[in-house]
N, C-alpha and C positions, 0 to 999 in steps of 0.2 A: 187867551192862548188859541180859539178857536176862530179868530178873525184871518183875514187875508193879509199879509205884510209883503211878502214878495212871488213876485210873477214866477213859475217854475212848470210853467206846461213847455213840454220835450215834442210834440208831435201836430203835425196839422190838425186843429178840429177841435183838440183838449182844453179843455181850461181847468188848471191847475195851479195851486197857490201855498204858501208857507206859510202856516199860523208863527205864533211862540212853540216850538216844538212839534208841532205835527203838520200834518198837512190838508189844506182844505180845497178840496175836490168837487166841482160837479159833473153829475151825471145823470142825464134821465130828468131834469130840472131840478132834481135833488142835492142839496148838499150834505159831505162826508168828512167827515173828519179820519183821515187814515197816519197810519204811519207803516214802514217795511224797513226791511234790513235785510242782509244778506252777509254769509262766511263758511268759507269751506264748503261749500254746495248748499247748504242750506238754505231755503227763502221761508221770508215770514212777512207778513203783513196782515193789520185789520182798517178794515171802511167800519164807520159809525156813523149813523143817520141821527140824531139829537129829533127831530123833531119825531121820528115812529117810533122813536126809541127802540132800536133796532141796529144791529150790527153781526157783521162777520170775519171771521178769522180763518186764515189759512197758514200752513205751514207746508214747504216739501223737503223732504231728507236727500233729496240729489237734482241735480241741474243738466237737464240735456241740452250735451252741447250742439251743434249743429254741424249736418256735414262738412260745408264749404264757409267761408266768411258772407257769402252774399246772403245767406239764408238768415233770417232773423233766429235768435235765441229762443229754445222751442219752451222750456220751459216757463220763459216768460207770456212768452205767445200765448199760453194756454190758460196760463194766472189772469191774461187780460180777457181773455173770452170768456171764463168765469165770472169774472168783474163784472163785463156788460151785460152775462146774462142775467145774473141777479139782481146789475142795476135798472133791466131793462124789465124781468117780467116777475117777479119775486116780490123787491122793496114800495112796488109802486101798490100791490095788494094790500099791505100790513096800513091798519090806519092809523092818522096821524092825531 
């Protein structure tokens, strides 16, 4: 379930992939097994590190939307600066 089946990075730079049901992510040279969803403003998602055996979870009760269409989706925006900082200066501490 936690191997790579299909290509699914959205963004220059990402590499991102579909296990059997979740999805496997690198970050930081690390791989993540995450999965997210979203309904009614709601956002959820978790990253799992299998190897520090280590993982994080987020949830948010509302979705800011953005002023204009050009403006990227803030609350997403903010889910991914999260992301990178923990993938950047956080999970790379915890040993493996």
């Amino acid at each position: 379930m936690f191997q790579p089946q299909i290509d699914a990075s959205s963004r220059p730079n990402e590499k991102g992939s579909i296990g059997l049901l979740f999805f496997v992510e690198d970050h930081n040279g690390m791989r993540f097994i995450a999965h997210s969803g979203s309904q009614n403003a709601f956002i959820s998602h978790f990253f799992v590190n299998l190897e520090r055996r280590a993982a994080y979870l987020v949830a948010y009760n509302t979705e800011w939307e953005p002023a204009t269409k050009e403006e990227p989706e803030k609350t997403r925006a903010f889910d991914f600066a999260v992301r990178d900082y923990l993938t950047r200066n956080v999970f790379p501490l915890l040993r493996s």
